[in-house]
Backbone as a chain_set.jsonl record, in Angstrom:
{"seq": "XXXXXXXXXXXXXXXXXXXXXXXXXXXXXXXXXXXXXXXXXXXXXXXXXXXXXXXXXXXXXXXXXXXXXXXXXXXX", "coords": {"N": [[8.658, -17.044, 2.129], [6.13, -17.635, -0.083], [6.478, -20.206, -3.244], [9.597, -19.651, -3.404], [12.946, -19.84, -3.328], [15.374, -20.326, -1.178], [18.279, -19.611, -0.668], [20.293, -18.744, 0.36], [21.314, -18.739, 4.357], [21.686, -16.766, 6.56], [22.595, -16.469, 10.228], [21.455, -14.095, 12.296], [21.013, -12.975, 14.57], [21.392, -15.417, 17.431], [18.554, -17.862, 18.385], [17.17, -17.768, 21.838], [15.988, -20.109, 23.89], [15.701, -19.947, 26.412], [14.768, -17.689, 27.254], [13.011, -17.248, 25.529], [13.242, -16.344, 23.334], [13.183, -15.959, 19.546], [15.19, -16.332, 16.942], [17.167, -14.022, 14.743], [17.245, -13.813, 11.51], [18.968, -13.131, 8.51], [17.853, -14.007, 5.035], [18.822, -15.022, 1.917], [17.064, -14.964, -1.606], [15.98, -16.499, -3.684], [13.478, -15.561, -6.408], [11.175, -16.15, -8.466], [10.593, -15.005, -11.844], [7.843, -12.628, -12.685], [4.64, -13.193, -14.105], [3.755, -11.836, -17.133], [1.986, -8.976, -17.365], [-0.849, -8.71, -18.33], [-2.518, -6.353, -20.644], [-5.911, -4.222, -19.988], [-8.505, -4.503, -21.971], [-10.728, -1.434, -23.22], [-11.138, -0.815, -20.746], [-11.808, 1.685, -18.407], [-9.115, 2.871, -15.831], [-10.256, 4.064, -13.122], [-10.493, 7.191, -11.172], [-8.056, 8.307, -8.272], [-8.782, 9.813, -5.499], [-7.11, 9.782, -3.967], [-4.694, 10.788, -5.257], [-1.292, 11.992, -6.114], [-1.342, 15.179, -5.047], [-1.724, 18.54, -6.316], [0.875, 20.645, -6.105], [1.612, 22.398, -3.019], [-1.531, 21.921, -2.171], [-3.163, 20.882, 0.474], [-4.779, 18.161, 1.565], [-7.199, 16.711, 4.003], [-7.759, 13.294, 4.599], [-10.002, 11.219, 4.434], [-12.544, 9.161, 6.467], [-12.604, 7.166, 4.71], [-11.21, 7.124, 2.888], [-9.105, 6.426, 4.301], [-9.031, 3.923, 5.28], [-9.175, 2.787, 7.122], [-10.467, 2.211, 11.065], [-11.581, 4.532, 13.322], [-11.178, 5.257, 16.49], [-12.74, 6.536, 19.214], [-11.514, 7.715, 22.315], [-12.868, 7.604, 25.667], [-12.428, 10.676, 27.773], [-9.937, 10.939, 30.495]], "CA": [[7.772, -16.604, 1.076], [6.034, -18.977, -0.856], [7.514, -19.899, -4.721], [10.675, -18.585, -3.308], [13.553, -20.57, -3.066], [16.135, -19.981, 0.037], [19.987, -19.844, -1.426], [21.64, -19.022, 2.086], [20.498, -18.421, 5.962], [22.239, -16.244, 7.936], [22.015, -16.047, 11.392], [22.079, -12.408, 12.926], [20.993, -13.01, 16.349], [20.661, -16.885, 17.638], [17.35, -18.098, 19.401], [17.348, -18.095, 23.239], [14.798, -20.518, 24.737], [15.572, -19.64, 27.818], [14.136, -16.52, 27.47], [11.678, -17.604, 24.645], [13.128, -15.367, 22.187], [13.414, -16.361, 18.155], [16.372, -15.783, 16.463], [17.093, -13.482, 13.23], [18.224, -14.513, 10.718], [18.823, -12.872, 7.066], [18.001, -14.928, 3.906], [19.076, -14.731, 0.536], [16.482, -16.159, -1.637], [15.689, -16.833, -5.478], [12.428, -15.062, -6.488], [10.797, -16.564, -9.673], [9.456, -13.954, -12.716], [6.796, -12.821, -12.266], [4.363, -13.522, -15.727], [3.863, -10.108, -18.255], [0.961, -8.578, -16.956], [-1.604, -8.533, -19.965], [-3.105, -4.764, -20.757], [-7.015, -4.984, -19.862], [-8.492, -3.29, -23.411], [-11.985, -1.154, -23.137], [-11.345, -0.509, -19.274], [-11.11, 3.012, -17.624], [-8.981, 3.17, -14.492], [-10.977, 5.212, -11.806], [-9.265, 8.278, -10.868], [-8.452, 8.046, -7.116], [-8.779, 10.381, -4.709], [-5.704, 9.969, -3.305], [-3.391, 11.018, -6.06], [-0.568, 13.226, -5.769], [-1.973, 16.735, -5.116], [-0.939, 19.731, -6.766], [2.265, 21.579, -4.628], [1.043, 23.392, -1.666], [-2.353, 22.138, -1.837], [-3.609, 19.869, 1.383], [-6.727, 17.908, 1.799], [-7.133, 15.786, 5.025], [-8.285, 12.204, 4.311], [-11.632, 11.058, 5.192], [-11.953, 7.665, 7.016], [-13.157, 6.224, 3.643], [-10.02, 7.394, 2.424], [-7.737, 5.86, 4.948], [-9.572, 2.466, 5.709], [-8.999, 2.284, 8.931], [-11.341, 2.33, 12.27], [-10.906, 5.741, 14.033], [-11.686, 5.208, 17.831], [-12.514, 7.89, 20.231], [-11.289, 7.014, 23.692], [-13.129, 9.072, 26.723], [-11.323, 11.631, 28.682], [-9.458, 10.201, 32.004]], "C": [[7.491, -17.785, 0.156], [6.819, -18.648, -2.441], [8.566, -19.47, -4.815], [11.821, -19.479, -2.96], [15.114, -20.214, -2.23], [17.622, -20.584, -0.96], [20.893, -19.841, -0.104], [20.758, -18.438, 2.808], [21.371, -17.881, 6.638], [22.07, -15.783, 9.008], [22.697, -14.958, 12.477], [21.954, -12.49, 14.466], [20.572, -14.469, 16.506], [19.52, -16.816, 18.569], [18.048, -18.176, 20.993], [16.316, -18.464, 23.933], [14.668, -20.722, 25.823], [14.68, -18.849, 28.124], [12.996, -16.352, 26.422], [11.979, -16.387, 23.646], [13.875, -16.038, 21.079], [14.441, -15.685, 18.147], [16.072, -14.92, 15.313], [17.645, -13.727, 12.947], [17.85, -13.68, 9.13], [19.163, -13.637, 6.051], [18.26, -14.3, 2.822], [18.225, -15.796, -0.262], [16.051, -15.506, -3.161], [13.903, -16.337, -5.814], [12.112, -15.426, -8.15], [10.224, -15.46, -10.304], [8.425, -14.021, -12.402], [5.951, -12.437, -13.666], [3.708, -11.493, -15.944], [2.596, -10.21, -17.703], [0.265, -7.938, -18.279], [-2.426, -7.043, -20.016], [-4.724, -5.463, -21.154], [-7.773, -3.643, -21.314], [-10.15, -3.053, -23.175], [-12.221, -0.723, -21.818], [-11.013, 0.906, -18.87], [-10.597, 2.593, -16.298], [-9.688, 4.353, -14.01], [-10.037, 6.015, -11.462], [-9.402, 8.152, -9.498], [-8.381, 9.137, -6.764], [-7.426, 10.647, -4.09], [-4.345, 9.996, -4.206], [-2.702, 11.897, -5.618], [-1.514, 14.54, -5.747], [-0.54, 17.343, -5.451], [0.287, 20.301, -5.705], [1.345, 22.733, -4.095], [-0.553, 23.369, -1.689], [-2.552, 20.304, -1.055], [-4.587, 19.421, 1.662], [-6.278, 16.375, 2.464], [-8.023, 14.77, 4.65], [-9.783, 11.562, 5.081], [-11.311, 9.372, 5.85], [-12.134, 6.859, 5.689], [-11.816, 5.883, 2.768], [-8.931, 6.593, 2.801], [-7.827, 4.792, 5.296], [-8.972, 2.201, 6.664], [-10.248, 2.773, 9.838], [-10.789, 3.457, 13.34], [-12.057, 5.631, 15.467], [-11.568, 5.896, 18.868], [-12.408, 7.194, 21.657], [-12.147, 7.861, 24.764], [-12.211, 9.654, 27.335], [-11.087, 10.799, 29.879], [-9.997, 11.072, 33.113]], "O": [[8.279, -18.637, -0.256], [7.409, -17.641, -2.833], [8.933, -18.919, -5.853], [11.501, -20.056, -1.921], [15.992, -19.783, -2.978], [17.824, -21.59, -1.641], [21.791, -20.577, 0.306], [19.762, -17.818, 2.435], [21.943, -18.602, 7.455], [21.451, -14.723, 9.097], [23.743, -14.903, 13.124], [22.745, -12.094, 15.322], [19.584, -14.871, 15.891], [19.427, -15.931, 19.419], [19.191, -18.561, 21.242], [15.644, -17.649, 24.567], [13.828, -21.445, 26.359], [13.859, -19.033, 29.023], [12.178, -15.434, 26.479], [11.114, -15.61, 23.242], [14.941, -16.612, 21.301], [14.765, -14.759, 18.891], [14.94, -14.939, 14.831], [18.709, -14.025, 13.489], [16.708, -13.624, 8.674], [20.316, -14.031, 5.877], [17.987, -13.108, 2.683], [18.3, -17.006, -0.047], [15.882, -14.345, -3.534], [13.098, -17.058, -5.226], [12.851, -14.94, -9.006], [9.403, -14.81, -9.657], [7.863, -15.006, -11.925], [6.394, -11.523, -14.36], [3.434, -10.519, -15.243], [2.06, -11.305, -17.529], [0.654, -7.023, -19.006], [-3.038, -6.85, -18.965], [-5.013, -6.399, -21.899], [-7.574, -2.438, -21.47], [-10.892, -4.016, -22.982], [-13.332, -0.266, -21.55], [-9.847, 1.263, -19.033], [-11.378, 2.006, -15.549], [-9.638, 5.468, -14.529], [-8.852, 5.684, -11.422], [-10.54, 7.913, -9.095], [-7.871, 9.866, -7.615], [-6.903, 11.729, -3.827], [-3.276, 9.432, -3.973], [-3.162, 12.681, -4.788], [-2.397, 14.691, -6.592], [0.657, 17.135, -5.251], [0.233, 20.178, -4.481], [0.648, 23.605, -4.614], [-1.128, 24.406, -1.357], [-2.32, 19.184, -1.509], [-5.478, 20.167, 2.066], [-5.599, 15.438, 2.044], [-9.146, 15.161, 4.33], [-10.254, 11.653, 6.215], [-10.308, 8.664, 5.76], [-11.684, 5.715, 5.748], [-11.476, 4.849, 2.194], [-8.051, 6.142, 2.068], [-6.784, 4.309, 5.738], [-8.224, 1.244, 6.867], [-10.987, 3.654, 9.4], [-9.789, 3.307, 14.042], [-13.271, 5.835, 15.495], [-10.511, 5.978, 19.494], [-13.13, 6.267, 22.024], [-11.998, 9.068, 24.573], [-11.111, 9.114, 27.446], [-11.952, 10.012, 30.264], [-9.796, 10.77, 34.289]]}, "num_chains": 1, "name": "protein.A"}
């Protein structure tokens, strides 16, 4: 991660380039503040669509909703 400064490396599984597989490894690593986020004054947040809903009420997401590409395959 960038701005991030690595304190220790431990290695959970070693590489095997025999078999062309990377190793894992878990880091421990120093994460700098991150600066006060300034309040924007005169702005409405937009209400989204996708807020919590009320309990026990369901409403299926539109694609606009879910930003993703919904691809119909043909039958086999």
């Amino acid at each position: 991660m960038e701005g991030c400064t690595i304190l220790e490396k431990k290695v959970i599984i070693p590489p095997q380039p025999a078999e062309r597989r990377l190793g894992v490894y878990d880091y421990l690593v120093e994460v700098p503040p991150a600066p006060p986020e300034k309040p924007r004054a005169g702005k409405k947040t937009p209400v989204s669509r996708s807020a919590t809903p009320d309990h026990g009420s369901f409403t299926r997401a539109t694609p606009e909703e879910m930003g993703a590409v919904i691809r119909r395959l043909p039958p086999r």
